[in-house]
Residue, then its C-alpha position, 0 to 999 in steps of 0.5 A: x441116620x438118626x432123625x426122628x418125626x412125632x406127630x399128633x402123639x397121644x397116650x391114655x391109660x385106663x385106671x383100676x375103675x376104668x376111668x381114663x387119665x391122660x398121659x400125653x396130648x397131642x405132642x408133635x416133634x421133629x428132632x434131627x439126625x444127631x442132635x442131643x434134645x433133653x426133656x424137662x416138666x412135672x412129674x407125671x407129665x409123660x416124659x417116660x412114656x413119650x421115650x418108651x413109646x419111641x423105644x418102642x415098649x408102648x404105644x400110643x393111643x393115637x397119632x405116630x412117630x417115624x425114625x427115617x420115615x419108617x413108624x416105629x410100633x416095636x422095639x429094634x435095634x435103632x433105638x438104644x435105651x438107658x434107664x434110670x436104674x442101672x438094668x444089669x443082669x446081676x448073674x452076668x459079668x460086665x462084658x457079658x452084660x454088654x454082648x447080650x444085646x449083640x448075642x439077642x441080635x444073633x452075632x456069634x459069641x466070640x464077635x459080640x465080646x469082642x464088639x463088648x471089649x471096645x465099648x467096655x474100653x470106650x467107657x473106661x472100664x475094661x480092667x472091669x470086664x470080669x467083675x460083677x454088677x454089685x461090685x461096681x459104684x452107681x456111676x459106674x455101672x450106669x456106663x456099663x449101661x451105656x456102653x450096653x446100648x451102645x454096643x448094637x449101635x443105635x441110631x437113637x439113644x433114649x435116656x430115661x433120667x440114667x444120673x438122677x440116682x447119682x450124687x452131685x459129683x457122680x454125675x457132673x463127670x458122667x455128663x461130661x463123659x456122655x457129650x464126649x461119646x456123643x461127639x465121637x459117636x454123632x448119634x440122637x439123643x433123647x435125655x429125659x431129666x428133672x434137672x434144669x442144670x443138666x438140661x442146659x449143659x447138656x442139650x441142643x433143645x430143651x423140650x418143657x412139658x407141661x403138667x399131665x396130660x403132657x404137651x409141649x409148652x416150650x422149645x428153647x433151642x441152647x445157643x450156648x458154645x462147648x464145652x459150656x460155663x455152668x456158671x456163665x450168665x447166658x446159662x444162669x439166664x436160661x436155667x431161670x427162664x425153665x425155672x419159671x416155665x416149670x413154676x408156671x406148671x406147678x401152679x396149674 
C-alpha cells in the first residue's frame, strides 16, 4: 500500500535573529495508494519541505501525516527519495551505490547485489554496473538514482525536482522512462517540479501551491488519456490554466 493522509501540515523555520518565517500553512492532503501527484508553485513555497517532512528528514512544526495509518516521524524504508542532484557516492561503483541502501537494511552483500543487478538492468544500464558516478551523463546517473530508491522497494517514491538539471531532451526521455517504472512497479509517487509541462504529462493531480508560506491553491485532477499528446489542446488548456494560477502567485 502506498496511501498517504497530510493533515493540518505546517513548518516554520527560525532566521539567524530569531524571527519566524513560515514555509508551509495548514496544508491538508489525501493521495492514494499508487497515484502519481506532481507539486507545482513559487519558488520558496515549501514544496521541498513538504517532501522532506514526508521523507521523514523533517518535521513539521504542527499538524501530521500517516502512510497507511501509521505517523511517519522518521525516515524508513517505505519512502524512497530522489533529489535533484544526482546524490551518488562518487567513491562507490554504480551497483555498489545501488545495494547501499539494501546493505544499510542489512541484507547480506551477495543478495543486495544481486536485488542492485535487476534495478540496474531495469533502468537500462547494466553494461554500467562497474563504472563510476563521473563517468556517467546527467541523465544517466539520475536513473542510478532511481533504481537506488528503488531498489528497497519503497511504497512511496518522493522526487524532489530529479530532471530539473537536465536539458530538454534529456529529460522528456527520462519522463517517458519513469511512467514506464511507474506502470510496472504501481508505486505513489510525489514529484515536485517547476515545469507546468512536466506537471501535466506526467501527473494524476496537480497540487498548485501558493506563494510562502505554502498552502494549497488548487487540485486539478489531469483527466487526460496515456500516453499523453503534449501538443493536444486538452493539455495546452490545462498548462494555461497553471499558467495563470501561478501568475496569480507572482503577483502577491
Amino acid at each position: 500500500m502506498g496511501r498517504l493522509t497530510v493533515t493540518n501540515v505546517s513548518r516554520t523555520f527560525k532566521k539567524e535573529d530569531g524571527a519566524p518565517i513560515g514555509a508551509l500553512d495548514d496544508v491538508t492532503l489525501e493521495i492514494k495508494d499508487k497515484e502519481f501527484v506532481c507539486f507545482i508553485g513559487p519558488s520558496g513555497c515549501g514544496k521541498t519541505t513538504l517532501l522532506r517532512i514526508i521523507a521523514g528528514l523533517d518535521t513539521p512544526t504542527s499538524g501530521e501525516i500517516l502512510l497507511d495509518g501509521t505517523k511517519i516521524s522518521v525516515p524508513d524504508a517505505k519512502r524512497g527519495m530522489v533529489f535533484q542532484e544526482y546524490s551518488l557516492f562518487p567513491w562507490r561503483t554504480v551497483i555498489d551505490n545501488i545495494a547501499f541502501g539494501l546493505l544499510m537494511q542489512g541484507t547480506k552483500k551477495k543478495k543486495a547485489i544481486k536485488i542492485a543487478e535487476k534495478y540496474l538492468e531495469f533502468v537500462g544500464l547494466e553494461q554500467f554496473k562497474n563504472s563510476f558516478p563521473y563517468e556517467l551523463s546527467g541523465g544517466m546517473r539520475q536513473r542510478v538514482a532511481i533504481a537506488r530508491a528503488l531498489a528497497t522497494e519503497p511504497q512511496v517514491l518522493l522526487m524532489d525536482e530529479p530532471f530539473g538539471a537536465l536539458d530538454a531532451q534529456t529529460r522528456n526521455t527520462l519522463q517517458h522512462e519513469l511512467l514506464e517504472i511507474w506502470g510496472k512497479k504501481n508505486v505513489t509517487i510525489l514529484f515536485v517540479t517547476h515545469s507546468m509541462d512536466e506537471a501535466v504529462f506526467l501527473a494524476d493531480r496537480i497540487v498548485v501551491m501558493s506563494a510562502r508560506p505554502g498552502k494549497i491553491k488548487e487540485i486539478i485532477d489531469v483527466d487526460l488519456p496515456r500516453p499523453r499528446d503534449r501538443t493536444a489542446p486538452e493539455s495546452n488548456a490545462l498548462r494555461n490554466h497553471v499558467l495563470k494560477l501561478l501568475a496569480e502567485e507572482r503577483e502577491r
